[in-house]
N, C-alpha and C positions, 0 to 999 in steps of 0.2 A: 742680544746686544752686540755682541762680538762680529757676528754676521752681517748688522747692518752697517757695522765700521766698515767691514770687507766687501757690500753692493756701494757706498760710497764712495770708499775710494779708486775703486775697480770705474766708477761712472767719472771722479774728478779728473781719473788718469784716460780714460777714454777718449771725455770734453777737451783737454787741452792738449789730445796732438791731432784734433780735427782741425783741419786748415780752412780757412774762409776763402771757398771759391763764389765763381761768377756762375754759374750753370746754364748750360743753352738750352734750348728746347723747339720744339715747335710752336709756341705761342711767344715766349721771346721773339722770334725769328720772323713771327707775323706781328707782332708789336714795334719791332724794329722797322719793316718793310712800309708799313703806314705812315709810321710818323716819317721815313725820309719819304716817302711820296708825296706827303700835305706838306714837309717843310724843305725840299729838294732848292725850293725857289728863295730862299736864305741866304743860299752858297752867293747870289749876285751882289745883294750889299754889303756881304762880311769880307768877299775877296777886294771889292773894291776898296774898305774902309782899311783891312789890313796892309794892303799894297801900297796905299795912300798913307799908314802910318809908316811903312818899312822902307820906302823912299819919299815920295812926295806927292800933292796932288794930282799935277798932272798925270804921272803915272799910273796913279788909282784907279783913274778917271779911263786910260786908257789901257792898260795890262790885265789891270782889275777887273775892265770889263770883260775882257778876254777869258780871264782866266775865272771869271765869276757865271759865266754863259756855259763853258764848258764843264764846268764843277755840278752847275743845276743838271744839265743831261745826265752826266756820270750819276749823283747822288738819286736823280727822280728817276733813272736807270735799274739802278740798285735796288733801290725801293720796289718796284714793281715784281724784277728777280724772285724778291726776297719774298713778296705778296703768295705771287705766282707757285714757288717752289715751294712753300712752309713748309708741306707736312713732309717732304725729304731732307733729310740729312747729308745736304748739300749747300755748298762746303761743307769737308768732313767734322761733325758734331755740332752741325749749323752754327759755325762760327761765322760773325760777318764777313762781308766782303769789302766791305770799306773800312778804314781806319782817319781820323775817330767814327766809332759807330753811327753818331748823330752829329747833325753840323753843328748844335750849340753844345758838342764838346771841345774842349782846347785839345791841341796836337801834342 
């Protein structure tokens, strides 16, 4: 009895100072790489839409585009990188290369 109070509490105290990480990997890293390749093309209507809420339509229409053209290269860029490179540990501990990692995360 005694013993198994001491493998319990030895596991309760174990379990709560493990921290909840994100853990990268090489399939992460090829999981990441695809989805911004298929969804790279995204970046065009979310820069417009956002630019267009953060000043006004015009501007959406034309910054937005800009900066919604350039964002696809960058993020469908990335994506291929990330394809291409998986199985190295590049960026160190295949951390992504962009931030947010996927374009339907918020910044």
């Amino acid at each position: 009895m005694k013993r198994a109070l001491v493998i319990c509490i030895a596991l309760v105290m174990i379990l709560s100072i493990a921290t909840a990480s994100y853990a990268q990997d090489p399939a992460k890293k090829l999981g990441r790489g695809i989805a911004n390749v298929l969804t790279g093309w995204v970046e065009l209507p979310k820069n417009i839409y956002n630019t267009s809420i953060e000043t006004n339509p015009l501007v959406g229409l034309t910054v937005g585009t800009a900066k919604g053209i350039g964002m696809t290269i960058v993020r469908t860029g990335a994506g291929v990188y990330e394809v291409v490179t998986f199985p190295f540990p590049l960026p160190e501990d295949y951390m992504p290369i962009l931030e947010p990692e996927f374009v339907f995360q918020t910044d």
